[in-house]
C-alpha positions as CSV (number, residue, x, y, z in Angstrom):
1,X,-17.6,41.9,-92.7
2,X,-16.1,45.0,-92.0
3,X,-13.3,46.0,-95.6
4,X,-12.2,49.2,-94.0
5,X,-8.4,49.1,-93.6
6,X,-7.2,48.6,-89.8
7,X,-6.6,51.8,-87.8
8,X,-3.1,52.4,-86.8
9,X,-4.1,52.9,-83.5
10,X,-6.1,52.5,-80.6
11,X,-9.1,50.5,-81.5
12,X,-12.5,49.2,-79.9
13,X,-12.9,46.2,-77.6
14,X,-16.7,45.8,-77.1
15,X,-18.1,44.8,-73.8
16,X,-21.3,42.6,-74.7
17,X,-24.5,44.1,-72.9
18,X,-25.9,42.8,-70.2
19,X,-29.5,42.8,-71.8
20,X,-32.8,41.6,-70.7
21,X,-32.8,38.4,-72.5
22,X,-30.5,36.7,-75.2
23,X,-32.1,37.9,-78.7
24,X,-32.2,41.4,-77.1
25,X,-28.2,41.1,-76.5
26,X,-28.0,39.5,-80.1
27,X,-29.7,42.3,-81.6
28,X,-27.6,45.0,-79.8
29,X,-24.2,43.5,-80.6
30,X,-25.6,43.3,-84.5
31,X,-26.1,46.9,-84.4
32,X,-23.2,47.6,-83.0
33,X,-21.1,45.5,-85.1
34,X,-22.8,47.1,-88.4
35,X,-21.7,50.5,-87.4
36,X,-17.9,50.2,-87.9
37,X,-14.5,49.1,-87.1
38,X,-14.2,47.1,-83.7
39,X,-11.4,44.7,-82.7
40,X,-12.8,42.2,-80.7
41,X,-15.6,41.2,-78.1
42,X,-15.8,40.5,-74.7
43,X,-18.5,38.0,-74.1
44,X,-19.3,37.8,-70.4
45,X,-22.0,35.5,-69.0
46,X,-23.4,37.6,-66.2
47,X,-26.0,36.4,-64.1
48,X,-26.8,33.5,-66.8
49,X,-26.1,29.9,-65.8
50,X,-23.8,27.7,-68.3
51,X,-26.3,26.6,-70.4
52,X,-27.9,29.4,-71.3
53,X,-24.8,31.3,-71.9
54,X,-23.2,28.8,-74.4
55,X,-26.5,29.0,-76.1
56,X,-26.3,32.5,-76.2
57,X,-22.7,31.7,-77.3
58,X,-23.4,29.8,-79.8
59,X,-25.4,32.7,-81.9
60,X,-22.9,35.7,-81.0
61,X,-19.2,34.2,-81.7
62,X,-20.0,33.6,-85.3
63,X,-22.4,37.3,-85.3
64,X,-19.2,38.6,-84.0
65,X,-16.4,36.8,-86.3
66,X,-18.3,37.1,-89.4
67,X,-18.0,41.4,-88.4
68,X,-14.0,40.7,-88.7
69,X,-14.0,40.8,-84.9
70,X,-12.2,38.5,-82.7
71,X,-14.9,36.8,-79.8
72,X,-13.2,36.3,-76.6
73,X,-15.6,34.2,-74.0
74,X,-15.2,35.8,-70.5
75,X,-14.6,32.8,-67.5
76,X,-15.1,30.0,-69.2
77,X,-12.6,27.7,-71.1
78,X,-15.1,25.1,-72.0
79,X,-17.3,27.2,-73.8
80,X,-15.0,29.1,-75.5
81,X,-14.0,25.7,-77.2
82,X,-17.1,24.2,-78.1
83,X,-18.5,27.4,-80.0
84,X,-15.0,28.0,-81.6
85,X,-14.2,31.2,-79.8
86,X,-11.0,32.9,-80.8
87,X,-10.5,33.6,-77.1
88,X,-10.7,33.3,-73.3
89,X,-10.5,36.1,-71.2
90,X,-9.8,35.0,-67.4
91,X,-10.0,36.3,-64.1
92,X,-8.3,34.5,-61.4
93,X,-5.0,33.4,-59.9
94,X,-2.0,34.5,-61.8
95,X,-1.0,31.0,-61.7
96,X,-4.2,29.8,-63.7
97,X,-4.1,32.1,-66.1
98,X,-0.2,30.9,-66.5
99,X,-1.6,27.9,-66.8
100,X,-4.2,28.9,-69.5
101,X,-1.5,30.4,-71.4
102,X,0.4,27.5,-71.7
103,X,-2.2,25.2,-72.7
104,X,-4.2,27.4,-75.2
105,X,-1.9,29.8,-76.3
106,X,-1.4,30.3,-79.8
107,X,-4.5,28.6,-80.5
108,X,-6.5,31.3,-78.4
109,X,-6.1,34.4,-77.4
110,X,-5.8,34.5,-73.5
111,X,-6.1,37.7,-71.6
112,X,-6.9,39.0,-67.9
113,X,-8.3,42.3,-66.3
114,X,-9.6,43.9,-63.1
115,X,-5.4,45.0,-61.8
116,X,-5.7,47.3,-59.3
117,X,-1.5,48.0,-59.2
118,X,1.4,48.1,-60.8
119,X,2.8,45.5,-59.0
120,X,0.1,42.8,-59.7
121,X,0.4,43.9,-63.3
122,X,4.2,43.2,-63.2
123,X,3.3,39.4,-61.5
124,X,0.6,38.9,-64.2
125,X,2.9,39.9,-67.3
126,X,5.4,37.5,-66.2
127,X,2.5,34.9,-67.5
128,X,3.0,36.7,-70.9
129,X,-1.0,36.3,-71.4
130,X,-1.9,38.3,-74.8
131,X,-3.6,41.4,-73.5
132,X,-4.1,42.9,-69.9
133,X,-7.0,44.6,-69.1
134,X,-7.5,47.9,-67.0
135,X,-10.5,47.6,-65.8
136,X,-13.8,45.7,-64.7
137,X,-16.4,44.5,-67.0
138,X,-19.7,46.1,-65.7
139,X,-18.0,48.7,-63.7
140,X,-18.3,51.6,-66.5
141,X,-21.1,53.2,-64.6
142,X,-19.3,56.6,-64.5
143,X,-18.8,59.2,-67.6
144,X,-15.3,59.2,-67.3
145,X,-12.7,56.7,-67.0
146,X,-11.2,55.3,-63.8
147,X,-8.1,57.6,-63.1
148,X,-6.3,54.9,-61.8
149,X,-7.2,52.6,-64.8
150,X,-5.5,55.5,-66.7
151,X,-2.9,55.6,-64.6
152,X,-1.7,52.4,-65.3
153,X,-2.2,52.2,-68.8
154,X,-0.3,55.3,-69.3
155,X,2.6,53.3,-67.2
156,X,2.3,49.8,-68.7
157,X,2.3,51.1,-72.5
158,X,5.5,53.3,-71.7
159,X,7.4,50.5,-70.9
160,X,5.6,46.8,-71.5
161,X,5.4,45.3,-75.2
162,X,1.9,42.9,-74.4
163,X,-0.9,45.2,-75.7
164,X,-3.1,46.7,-73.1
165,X,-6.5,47.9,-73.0
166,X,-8.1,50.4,-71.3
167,X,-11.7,50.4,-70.0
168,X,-13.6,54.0,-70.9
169,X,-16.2,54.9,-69.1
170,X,-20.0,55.6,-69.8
171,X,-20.1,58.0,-72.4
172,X,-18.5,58.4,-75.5
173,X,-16.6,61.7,-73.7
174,X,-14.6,59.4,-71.9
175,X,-12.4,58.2,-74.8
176,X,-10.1,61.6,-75.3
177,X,-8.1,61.3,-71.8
178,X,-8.6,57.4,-71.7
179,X,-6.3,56.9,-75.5
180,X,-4.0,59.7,-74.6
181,X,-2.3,57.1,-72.9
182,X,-1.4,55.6,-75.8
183,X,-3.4,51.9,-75.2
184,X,-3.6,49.4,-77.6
185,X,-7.6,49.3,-76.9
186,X,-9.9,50.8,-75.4
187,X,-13.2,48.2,-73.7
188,X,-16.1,50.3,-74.8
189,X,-20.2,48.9,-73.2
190,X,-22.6,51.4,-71.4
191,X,-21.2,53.6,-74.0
192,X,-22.5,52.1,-76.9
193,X,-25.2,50.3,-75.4
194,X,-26.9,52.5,-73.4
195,X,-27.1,54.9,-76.5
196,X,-30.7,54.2,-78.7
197,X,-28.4,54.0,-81.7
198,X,-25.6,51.2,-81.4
199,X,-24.2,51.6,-84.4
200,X,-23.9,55.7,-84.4
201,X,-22.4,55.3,-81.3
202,X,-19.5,52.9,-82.8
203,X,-19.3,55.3,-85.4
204,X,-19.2,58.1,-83.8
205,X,-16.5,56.6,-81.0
206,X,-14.3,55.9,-83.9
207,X,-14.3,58.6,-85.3
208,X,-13.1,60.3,-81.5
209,X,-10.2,57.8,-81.7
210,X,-9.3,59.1,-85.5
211,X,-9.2,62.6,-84.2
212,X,-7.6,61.7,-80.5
213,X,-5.4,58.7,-80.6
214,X,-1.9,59.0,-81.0
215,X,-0.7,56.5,-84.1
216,X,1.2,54.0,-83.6
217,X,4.8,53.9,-85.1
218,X,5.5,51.0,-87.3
């Protein structure tokens, strides 16, 4: 487990790779985990059928929990119960993921991404979910981040109190303008796993927030 105090700032959501086979994505998300401070995961089942994702499941929430990290299952509520998940991150209707909040919430975390506008953003924080999310998982395939995902989080974390995360974009160069906007988090994956060193890459993208991410006030 990680000791290092908490940053008073923006911190790392990791993005689970999308790797050739399960012990290859167990392996990466080790490394990574081992190479410093990261929030939580994002857990998403790709192209694998239910099965073989709660299987794969089963070995990365406590990998992930046992790092000090929080492991949030993408899409599916079932899973994230039976392999204890601390939460569920969900996609959908704004009234499912109401509905979602209401039933798990406090007990899991519940959060929602892929808002294209501000005015879908203003419908889905009327659900009061935990976290909103600006961006896609899997669409980092550019160095830099979205400019409308920065858009947004520069407007929501101006004026709304549920933490928000932005999504950074292929390279670790991305993470200056992307935290300028003062997110809660920022969803790091092709940047830390398409590097041949996992861990130096977490370091070294912490060590960009230290140096480029405002503090938050107490």
């Amino acid at each position: 487990m990680n000791s290092e105090p908490t940053p008073q700032r923006c911190r790392i959501v990791l993005v689970a790779p999308n790797a050739a086979s399960a012990d290859e994505t167990i392996a990466k998300l080790g490394a990574a985990l081992a190479g410093g401070d990261v929030a939580s995961v994002l857990l998403p089942p790709y192209e694998m059928d239910e099965t073989s994702f709660q299987n794969l499941a089963e070995v990365a929430v406590p990998l992930i929990q046992n790092s000090g990290a929080a492991a949030i299952i993408v899409g599916n509520t079932q899973i994230a119960g039976r392999v204890k998940a601390d939460g569920l991150h969900f996609e959908g209707p704004t009234a499912e993921l109401a509905e979602n909040v209401q039933r798990l919430s406090p007990k899991l975390i519940v959060g929602t991404g892929n808002i294209k506008n501000r005015h879908t953003a203003l419908e889905i924080g009327e659900a009061m979910p935990d976290y909103v999310l600006f961006g896609k998982i899997g669409a980092d395939n550019k160095p830099e981040a979205h400019p409308r995902n920065i858009d947004l989080a520069d407007w929501w974390a101006s004026m709304v109190e549920i933490p928000c995360i932005i999504q950074g974009g292929n390279t670790l160069e991305s993470i200056p303008d992307a935290v300028i906007t003062r997110a809660e988090f920022i969803a790091l994956g092709a940047a830390i796993f398409d590097n041949a060193d996992p861990a130096a890459a977490i370091k070294e993208a912490n060590r960009l927030l230290d140096e480029h991410a405002p503090a938050f006030e107490d």
